[in-house]
N, C-alpha and C positions, 0 to 999 in steps of 0.2 A: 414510545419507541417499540418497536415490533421484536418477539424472539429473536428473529433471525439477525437483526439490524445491533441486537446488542451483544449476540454470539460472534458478531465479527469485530468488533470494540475488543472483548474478553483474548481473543484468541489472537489479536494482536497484544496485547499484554500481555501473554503469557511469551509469546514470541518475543518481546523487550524484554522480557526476565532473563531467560534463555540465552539473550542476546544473538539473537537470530535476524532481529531488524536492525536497520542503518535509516537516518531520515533527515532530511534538508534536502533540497536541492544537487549540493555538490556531492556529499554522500550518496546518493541516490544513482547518482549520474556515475559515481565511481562505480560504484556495486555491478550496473549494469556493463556499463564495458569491461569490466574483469570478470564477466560471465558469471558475478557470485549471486546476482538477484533470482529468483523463481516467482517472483511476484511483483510487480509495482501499484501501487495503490495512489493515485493524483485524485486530491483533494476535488469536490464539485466547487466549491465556490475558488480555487486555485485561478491565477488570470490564465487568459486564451495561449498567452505564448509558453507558458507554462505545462498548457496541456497537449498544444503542438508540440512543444522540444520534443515532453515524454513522449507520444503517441508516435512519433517518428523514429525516434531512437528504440523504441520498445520493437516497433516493427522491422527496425534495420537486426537489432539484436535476436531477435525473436523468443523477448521475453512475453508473458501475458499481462498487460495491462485493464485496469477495474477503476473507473471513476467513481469515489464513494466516501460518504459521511462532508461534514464540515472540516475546515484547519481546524477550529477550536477543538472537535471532536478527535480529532487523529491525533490531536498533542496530547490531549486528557487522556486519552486509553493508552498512551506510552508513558504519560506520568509527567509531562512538559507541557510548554504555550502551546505557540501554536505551529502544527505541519500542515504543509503543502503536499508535501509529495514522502515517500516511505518504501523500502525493497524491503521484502522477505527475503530471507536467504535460506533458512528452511523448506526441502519442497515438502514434508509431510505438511505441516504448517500452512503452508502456499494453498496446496490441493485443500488443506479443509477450510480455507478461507476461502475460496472459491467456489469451491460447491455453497458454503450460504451466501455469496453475490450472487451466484443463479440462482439461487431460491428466491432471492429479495427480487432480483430483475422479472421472473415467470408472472 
């Protein structure tokens, strides 16, 4: 696993510490429509309607959305199974998870 790929595992963990994230589905979806998300993270291998719902509502809302890691992977670096889908609600947090998804995507 690549530096950047594991700084963004860590840096969601420290966001679960924090409790800065919310993650399932309907948390997720809450977060977003009560404006409290800065980030939404949907799982790659999450199914397609999954990644419509988010990518739609992400866009209506105009949160930033990042398709990344596995569900096995986003549960483990929050400390659980498995997630699909996960908001920041921290924007410092958000912005430096972001910057290493553009690093990983360049």
């Amino acid at each position: 696993m690549s530096p950047e790929r594991k700084r963004v595992f860590n840096l969601i963990g420290i966001a679960m510490k924090s409790r800065n994230v919310v993650s399932g589905e309907f948390s997720t979806e809450k977060a977003v429509k009560e404006g409290k998300a800065t980030l939404v993270i949907v799982a790659e291998d999450a199914s397609d309607n999954t990644k419509k719902m988010f990518t739609n509502m992400c866009s209506y809302y105009k949160v930033p959305i990042s398709f990344f890691g596995k569900k096995y992977e986003l549960g483990h670096s929050m400390g659980k199974e498995f997630r699909a889908s996960l908001a920041l609600l921290d924007k410092g947090l958000a912005d430096a998870i972001d910057k290493q998804l553009k690093m990983i995507q360049c």
